[in-house]
Structure formats: structure tokens, C-alpha cells
C-alpha positions in Angstrom: 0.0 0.0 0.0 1.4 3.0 -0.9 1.3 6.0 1.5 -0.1 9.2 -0.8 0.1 11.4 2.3 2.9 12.2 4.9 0.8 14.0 7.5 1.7 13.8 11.6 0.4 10.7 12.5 -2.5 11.6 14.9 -2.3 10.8 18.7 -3.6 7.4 19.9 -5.3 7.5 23.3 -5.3 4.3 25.8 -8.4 3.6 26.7 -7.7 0.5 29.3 -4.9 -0.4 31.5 -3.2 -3.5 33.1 -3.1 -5.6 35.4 -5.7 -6.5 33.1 -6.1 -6.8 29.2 -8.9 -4.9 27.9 -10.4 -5.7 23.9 -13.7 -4.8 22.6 -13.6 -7.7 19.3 -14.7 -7.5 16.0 -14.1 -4.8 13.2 -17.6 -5.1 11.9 -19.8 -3.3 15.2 -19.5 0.0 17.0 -18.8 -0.1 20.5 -19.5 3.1 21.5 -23.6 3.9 22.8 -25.3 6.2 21.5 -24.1 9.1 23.5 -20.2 8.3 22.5 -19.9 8.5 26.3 -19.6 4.3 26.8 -17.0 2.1 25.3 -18.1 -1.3 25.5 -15.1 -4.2 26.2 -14.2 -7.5 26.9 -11.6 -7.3 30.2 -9.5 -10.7 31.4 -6.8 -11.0 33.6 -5.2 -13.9 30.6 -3.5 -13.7 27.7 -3.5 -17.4 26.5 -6.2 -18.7 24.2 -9.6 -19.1 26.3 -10.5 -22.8 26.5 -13.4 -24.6 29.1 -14.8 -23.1 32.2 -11.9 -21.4 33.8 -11.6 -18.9 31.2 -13.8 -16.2 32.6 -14.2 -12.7 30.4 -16.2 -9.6 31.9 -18.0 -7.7 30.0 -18.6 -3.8 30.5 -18.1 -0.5 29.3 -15.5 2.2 29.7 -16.7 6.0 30.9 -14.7 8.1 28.5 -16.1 11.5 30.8 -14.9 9.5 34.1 -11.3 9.2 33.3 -12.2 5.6 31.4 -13.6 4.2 34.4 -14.5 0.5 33.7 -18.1 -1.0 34.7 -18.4 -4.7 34.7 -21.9 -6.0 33.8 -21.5 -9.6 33.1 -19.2 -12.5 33.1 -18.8 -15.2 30.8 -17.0 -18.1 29.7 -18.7 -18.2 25.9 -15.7 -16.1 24.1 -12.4 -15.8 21.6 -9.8 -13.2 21.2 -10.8 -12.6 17.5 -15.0 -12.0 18.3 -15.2 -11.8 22.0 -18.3 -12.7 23.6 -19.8 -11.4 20.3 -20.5 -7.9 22.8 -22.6 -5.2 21.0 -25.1 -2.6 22.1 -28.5 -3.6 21.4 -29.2 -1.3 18.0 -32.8 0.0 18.8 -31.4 1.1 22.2 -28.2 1.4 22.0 -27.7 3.6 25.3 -29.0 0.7 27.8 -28.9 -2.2 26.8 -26.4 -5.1 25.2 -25.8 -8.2 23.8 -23.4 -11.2 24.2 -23.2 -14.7 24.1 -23.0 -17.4 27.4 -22.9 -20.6 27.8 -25.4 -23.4 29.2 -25.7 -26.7 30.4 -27.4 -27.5 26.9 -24.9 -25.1 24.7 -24.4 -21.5 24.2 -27.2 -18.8 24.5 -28.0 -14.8 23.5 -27.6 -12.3 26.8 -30.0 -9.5 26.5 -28.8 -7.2 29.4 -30.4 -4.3 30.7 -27.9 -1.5 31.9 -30.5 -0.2 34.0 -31.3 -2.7 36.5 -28.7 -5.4 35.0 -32.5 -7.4 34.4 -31.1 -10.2 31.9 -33.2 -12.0 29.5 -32.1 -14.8 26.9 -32.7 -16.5 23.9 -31.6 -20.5 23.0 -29.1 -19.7 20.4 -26.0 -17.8 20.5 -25.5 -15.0 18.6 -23.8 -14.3 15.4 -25.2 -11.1 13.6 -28.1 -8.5 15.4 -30.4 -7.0 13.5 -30.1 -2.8 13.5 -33.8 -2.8 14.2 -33.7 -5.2 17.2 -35.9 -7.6 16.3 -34.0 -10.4 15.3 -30.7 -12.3 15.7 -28.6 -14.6 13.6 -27.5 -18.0 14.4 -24.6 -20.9 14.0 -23.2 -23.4 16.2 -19.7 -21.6 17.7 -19.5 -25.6 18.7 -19.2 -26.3 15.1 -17.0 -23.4 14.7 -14.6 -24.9 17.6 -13.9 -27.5 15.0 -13.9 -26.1 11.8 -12.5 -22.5 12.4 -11.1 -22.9 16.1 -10.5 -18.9 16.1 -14.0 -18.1 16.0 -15.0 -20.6 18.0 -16.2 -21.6 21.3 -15.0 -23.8 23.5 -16.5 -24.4 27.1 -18.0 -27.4 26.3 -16.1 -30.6 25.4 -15.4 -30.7 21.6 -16.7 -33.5 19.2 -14.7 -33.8 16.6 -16.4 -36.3 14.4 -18.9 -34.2 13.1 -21.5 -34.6 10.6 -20.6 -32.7 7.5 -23.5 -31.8 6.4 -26.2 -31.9 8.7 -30.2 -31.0 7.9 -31.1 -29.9 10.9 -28.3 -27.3 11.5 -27.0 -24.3 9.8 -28.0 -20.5 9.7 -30.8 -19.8 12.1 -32.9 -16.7 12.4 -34.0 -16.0 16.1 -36.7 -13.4 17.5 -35.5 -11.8 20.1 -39.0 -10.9 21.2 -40.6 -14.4 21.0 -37.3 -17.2 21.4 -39.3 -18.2 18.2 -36.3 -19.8 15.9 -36.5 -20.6 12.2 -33.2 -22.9 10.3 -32.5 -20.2 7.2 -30.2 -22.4 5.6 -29.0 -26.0 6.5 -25.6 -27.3 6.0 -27.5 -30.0 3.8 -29.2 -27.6 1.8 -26.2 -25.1 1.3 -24.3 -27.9 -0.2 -27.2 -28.6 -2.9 -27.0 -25.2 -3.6 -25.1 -24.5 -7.0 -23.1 -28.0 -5.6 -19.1 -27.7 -6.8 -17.5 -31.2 -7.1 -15.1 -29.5 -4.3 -17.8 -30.4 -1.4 -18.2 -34.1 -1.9 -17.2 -35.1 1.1 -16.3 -31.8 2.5 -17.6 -30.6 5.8 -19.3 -27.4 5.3 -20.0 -24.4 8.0 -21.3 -20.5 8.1 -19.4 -17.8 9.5 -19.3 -13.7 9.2 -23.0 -13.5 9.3 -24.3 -10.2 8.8 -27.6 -7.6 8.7 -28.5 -4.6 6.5 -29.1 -1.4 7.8 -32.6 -1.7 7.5 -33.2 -5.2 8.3 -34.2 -6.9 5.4 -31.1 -8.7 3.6 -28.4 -10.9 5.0 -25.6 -12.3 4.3 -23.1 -14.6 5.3 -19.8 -16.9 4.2 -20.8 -20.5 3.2 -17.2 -22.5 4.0 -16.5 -26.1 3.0 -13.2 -28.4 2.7 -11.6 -31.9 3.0 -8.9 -30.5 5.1 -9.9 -28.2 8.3 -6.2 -27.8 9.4 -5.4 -26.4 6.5 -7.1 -23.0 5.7 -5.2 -22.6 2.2 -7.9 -25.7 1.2 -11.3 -23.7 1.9 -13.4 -23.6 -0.2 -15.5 -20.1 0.0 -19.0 -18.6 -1.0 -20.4 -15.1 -0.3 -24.2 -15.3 0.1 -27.2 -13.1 0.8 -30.8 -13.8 1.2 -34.2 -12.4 3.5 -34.1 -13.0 7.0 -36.7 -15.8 6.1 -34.7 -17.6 3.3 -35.8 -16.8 0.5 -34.5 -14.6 -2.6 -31.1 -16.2 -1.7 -28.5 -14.9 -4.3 -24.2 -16.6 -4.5 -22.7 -13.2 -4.9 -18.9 -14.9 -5.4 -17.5 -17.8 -5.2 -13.8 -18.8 -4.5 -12.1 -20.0 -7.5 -9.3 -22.8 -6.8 -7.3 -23.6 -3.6 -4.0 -22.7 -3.3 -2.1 -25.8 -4.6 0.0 -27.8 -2.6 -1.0 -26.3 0.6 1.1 -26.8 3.4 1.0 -30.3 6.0 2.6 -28.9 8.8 1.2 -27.4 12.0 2.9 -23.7 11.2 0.3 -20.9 10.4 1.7 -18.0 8.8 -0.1 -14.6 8.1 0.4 -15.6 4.7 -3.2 -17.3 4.2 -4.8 -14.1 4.3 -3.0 -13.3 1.1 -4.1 -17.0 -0.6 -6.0 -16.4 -4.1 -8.5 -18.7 -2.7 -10.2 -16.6 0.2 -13.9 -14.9 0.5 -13.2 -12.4 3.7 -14.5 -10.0 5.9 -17.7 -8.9 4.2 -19.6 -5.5 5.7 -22.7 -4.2 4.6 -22.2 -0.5 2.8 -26.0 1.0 3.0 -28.7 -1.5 1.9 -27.8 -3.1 -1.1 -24.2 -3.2 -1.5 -21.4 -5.3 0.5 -17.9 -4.5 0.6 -15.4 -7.9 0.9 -12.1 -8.9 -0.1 -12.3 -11.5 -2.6 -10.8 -13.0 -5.9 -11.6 -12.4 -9.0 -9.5 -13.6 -12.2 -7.2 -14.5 -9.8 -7.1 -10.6 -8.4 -7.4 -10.3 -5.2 -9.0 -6.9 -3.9 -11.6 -5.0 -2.3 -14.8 -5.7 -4.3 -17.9 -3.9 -4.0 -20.7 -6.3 -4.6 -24.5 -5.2 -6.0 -26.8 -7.5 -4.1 -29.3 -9.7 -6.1 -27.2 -8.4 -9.0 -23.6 -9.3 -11.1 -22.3 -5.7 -10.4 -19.3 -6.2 -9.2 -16.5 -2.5 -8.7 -13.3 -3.2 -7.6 -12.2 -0.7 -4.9 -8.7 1.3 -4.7 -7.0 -1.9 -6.7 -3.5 0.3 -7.0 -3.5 1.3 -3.5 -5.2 -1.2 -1.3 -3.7 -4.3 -2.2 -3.5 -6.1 1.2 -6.2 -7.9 3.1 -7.4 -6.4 5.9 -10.6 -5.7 8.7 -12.3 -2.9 7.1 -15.3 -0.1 7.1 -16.6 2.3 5.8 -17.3 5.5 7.3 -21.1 6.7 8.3 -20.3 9.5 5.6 -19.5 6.9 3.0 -16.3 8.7 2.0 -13.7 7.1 3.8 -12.4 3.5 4.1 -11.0 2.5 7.1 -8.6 -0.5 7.4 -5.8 -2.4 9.1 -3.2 -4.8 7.5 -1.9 -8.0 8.9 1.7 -7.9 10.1 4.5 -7.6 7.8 6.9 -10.3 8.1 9.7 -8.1 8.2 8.9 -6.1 11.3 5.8 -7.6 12.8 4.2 -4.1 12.3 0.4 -3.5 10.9 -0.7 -0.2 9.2 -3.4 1.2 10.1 -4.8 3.7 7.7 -8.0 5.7 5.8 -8.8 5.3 2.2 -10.8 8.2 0.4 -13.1 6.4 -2.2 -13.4 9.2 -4.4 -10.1 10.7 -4.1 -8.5 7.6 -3.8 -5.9 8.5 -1.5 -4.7 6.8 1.6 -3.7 8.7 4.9 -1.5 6.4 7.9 -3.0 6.8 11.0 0.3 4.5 12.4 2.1 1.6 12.7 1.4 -0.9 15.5 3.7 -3.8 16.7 2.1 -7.5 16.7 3.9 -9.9 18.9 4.6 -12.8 16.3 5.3 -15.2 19.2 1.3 -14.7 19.8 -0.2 -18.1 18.9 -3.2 -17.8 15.7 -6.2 -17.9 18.1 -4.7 -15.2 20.7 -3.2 -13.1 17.7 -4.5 -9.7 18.6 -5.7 -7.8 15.0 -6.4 -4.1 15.5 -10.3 -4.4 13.9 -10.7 -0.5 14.0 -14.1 0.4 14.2 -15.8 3.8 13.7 -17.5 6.0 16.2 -21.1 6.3 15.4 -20.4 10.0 14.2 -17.4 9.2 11.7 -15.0 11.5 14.1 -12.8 8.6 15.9 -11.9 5.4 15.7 -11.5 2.3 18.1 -8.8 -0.2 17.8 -7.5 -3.3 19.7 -3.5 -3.6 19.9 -0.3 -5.2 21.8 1.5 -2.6 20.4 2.7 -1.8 24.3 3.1 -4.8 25.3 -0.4 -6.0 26.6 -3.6 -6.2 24.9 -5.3 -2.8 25.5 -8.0 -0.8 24.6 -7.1 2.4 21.9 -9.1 5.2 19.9 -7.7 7.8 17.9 -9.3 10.9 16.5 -9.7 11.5 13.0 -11.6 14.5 13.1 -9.5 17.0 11.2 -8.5 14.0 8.7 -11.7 13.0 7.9 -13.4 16.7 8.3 -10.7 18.9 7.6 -11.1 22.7 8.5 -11.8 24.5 4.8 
């Protein structure tokens, strides 16, 4: 990525502070409320990869006008370093009250917390996407996920490995979170009769990235399959969107070839999120378009996708030429985006992207401990504030994982 600007990188402010390590999760949510007052974040006293009972997260929010005093609300052992808990505010009241995922005797479950009164209500199925109007969840099995894509998964219950590949009574659920009232979208069984490749005979097939338009009436989600779970340079990868209910369901890409020859070992480089093969990180950009890195001819970039349509507009394909967790801004001028760490110095870029201008400005380089194992690698997923002005990040760049924004006001909204 080329840098277009040379401009005095702009302060980064710590948020959170040892002796614990503080995240929020994902790059795809906003954690501040509605008032930008209340961070929300994930805060453990661990930094090894969270496995069974013992590994307790809180969940709470920071005061950022109470010199970042830190409220617990919750605790739970349902949680990864890459997703969290799956924390968010609840989007049709996103001043008091939350969402996260717990676990059960029977599984894992949907926390609907009230800040109020900390009055708790739940749903049987964990979460995976929220709708923005609040009325309705998405659903997969992070059990499943445990197996087939251990860093997004869960593991407080024991793991069974021997799974069925294919299963018709699992896949992508949609839950009311008035009701409980659940509905199976999409089954594993019927996801692999969909358009079915050669490549998922005998593949074991899962969903993951699922995701909610703005106004709550498309979805859309990754449909994953291989022969070889251990090895993520043999996925096999589908973007897909449909209605909440299943229907009108539309393959907006598909992943072309695996990268031959993939590797046998047990290594894991960053180097998989540079494959030709991968379908990553899709975001919703207003209603009917989706933003994802993806191949096509054997270029990888940032694609917009038309949903329900074969427009397809590659996305700064001189400049951003690097996977990476991305958004764009509430304005819908500005990309934001992270890199993974270059092997050279361990450092990620963290930068903005005008689409129209198509220029790039560095908001700074951040260390990555490379002795961090894959599923407690600590990416930055910067996030927006809800008015565009500042962004969120996660980093080790200090040592610890901590808690960061950074404010992009006069970058984003210069003075004229």
C-alpha cells in the first residue's frame, strides 16, 4: 500500500490499562452507545487462548467523561480473542442495553442485558449477527465453529470432533429476540445442494461472518467447506445473501481454486490471508451493496458487490492491495482499514482510504507480537465512532492487549 500522504500521525489514546487486558472484538460493530460516552469491552486477567470453564471474560463498558472508568456488567466463559463474547449494544437502544453470548448446560445462548437494572433475558441460540432494528438475531453453532475454524470458535463445552458434514437440521438460524421463536434459514445439507461444486463431496461445510443490512431486510453470510480443516489454504468459500426468512437467496462470489499444494505442517503464517483462494471480511455499505475482499480472475482486492445483481466495482485496486478488517465510514467517503503484520517487522498499518479521491492517509504503525499463537493473535479491527470522528482499535503494540481510539476529526473533516 502506498502511503499518498505524509501527515503527523494523529495521537492514539489508551483507553484501558493492566493488570488486566482490555479488547472490545470484532471490526464489523461500534462499540461506543449512542451518546459516544460508553466504550463497550471484553476485560481478562489472561493472555493465552480461552478454553473450558476457567476462562472467565467480563463484560462492561469504559466512561470516557470518568477518566475511562471500567463497569463490569457480566461475566462469561462463551468467548475468543478474535470475536469476543460477540458484545454489542443492542441497535434500537443502544444507550442501555447489550448483547453477548453465554454458555449453558445444553450449549451457548444470546444475553440481552439491561444497563439499567442489569435485568437479563435470553434467547436458545448464540449470537452471530443483530439485527439494527432489534428484532432479530442470527444464528450458527460456535460448537461447530470450535472444529472447523477454532479462532471463531467456542470452547467451554467438550469438543466433538467427528462431526456430521452436512447436517439438515443445522445451519443458519434466524431468532426473534421478542418471542425465542427460531427458524433454520439455511442447512448445511441444503447449502451444499445449492449450485453444488465437485469440491464439497465429502467436504464438511460451515457458516461464518454473518451479517444484517441497515434496515433489516437482507443478510448475508460466508458458506465455507473443505476436505482438510487444518489447513485454511484448502477452503473452499461462497459469499451469500438472502431475506431473514430464506428466500430470494442470491451466490454473490464464489472462490475460484485452492491454493495448490497447501502446506501439511502445523505452522500458520499470516500468509493465508493473502491466498488467491479466500472470500473475507464482508460489511454491509448502505442496503444493497457489501464490501469484501475476494478474488476475481485470480485478483485479489476489495470488491464492492450489487446485491441480487452481477455488479461487481473493484475498490482502490492500485493502492489497497493487502487484506485487511475494514469499514466504511457513516459518511460513506472514507475507508478504514488495518493490515496484517508484515513479516519483516511484525508491524500493521493502520490507515484511511478516500473512495473518491482515492488516496490513503496512515494513522500509524502498531507492533504484533509474532510469538502470539493464531487464536490469541490480537488484530487491531478498527471500528468507527457512530459519528465518523474517531476510531477504536485493539492492539499489543505496548506490550499488553489494550484498549485504543484515535481521533480523525480533522482528517476526515478537515477545517476548509
Amino acid at each position: 500500500m502506498n502511503r499518498d500522504e505524509t501527515l503527523d500521525l494523529p495521537q492514539v489514546n489508551k483507553i484501558s490499562h493492566p493488570p488486566f487486558c482490555s479488547f472490545f472484538g470484532y471490526y464489523d460493530k461500534c462499540p461506543w452507545d449512542e451518546t459516544n460516552r460508553y466504550l463497550l469491552a471484553h476485560r481478562v486477567d489472561r493472555t493465552s487462548a480461552p478454553t473450558g470453564h476457567s476462562s472467565v471474560v467480563t463484560v462492561g463498558h469504559y466512561d470516557l467523561e470518568d477518566d475511562n472508568h471500567f463497569t463490569p456488567l457480566a461475566e462469561t466463559t462463551s468467548w475468543n480473542w478474535q470475536q469476543g463474547a460477540m458484545l454489542q449494544w443492542l441497535e434500537s437502544s443502544p444507550t442501555d442495553k447489550v448483547l453477548f453470548n453465554r454458555a449453558t448446560d445444553r450449549g451457548y445462548q444470546t444475553v440481552v442485558c439491561d444497563l439499567k437494572d442489569r435485568h437479563e433475558r435470553t434467547v436458545d441460540k448464540p449470537l452471530a449477527a443483530a439485527s439494527p432494528r432489534g428484532d432479530f438475531i442470527l444464528s450458527y453453532d460456535f460448537a461447530r465453529l470450535a472444529v472447523t475454524h477454532p479462532t471463531i470458535g467456542y470452547f467451554t463445552h467438550p469438543i466433538a470432533r467427528n462431526l456430521d458434514k452436512r447436517p439438515s437440521d443445522d445451519g443458519l438460524f434466524c431468532v426473534d429476540l421478542n418471542s425465542g421463536e427460531e427458524s433454520l434459514i439455511l442447512s448445511y445439507t441444503d447449502a451444499a445442494s445449492l449450485q453444488p461444486l465437485p469440491s464439497m463431496n465429502s467436504a464438511i461445510h460451515w457458516f461464518t461472518h454473518a451479517a444484517v443490512n441497515p434496515t433489516g431486510t437482507r443478510i448475508l453470510f460466508l458458506h465455507r467447506w473443505t476436505k482438510r480443516v487444518e489447513d485454511e489454504n484448502q477452503w473452499f468459500h461462497r459469499l451469500i445473501t438472502a431475506n431473514p426468512d430464506g428466500s430470494s437467496i442470491t451466490i454473490l462470489q464464489t472462490s475460484e481454486h485452492p491454493v495448490p499444494g497447501g502446506g501439511k505442517g502445523n505452522d500458520w503464517t499470516y500468509a493465508y490471508e493473502e491466498n488467491t483462494n479466500q472470500i473475507s471480511h464482508p460489511v454491509w455499505v448502505g442496503e444493497n451493496h457489501i464490501l469484501a475482499w475476494s478474488t476475481r480472475g485470480e485478483r485479489s482486492r476489495y470488491h464492492l458487490y450489487t446485491d441480487q445483481s452481477s455488479d461487481v466495482e473493484e475498490i482502490g485496486g492500485d493502492t489497497l492491495q493487502q487484506n485487511g478488517h475494514f469499514t466504511i465510514s457513516p459518511n460513506r467517503k472514507w475507508l478504514l482499514s488495518d493490515t496484517y503484520p508484515d513479516p519483516g517487522n511484525s508491524l500493521r498499518r493502520l490507515f484511511l482510504f478516500h473512495l473518491t479521491e482515492r488516496r490513503t492517509v496512515p494513522l500509524g504503525d502498531f507492533f504484533a507480537d509474532p510469538h502470539l499463537a493464531k487464536e490469541a493473535r490480537c488484530d487491531l479491527h478498527p471500528r468507527w465512532r457512530r459519528d465518523g470522528q474517531a476510531v477504536c482499535i485493539d492492539s499489543v503494540h505496548e506490550g499488553d492487549r489494550q484498549l485504543y481510539t484515535i481521533d480523525v476529526s480533522h482528517l476526515v473533516d478537515p477545517p476548509t
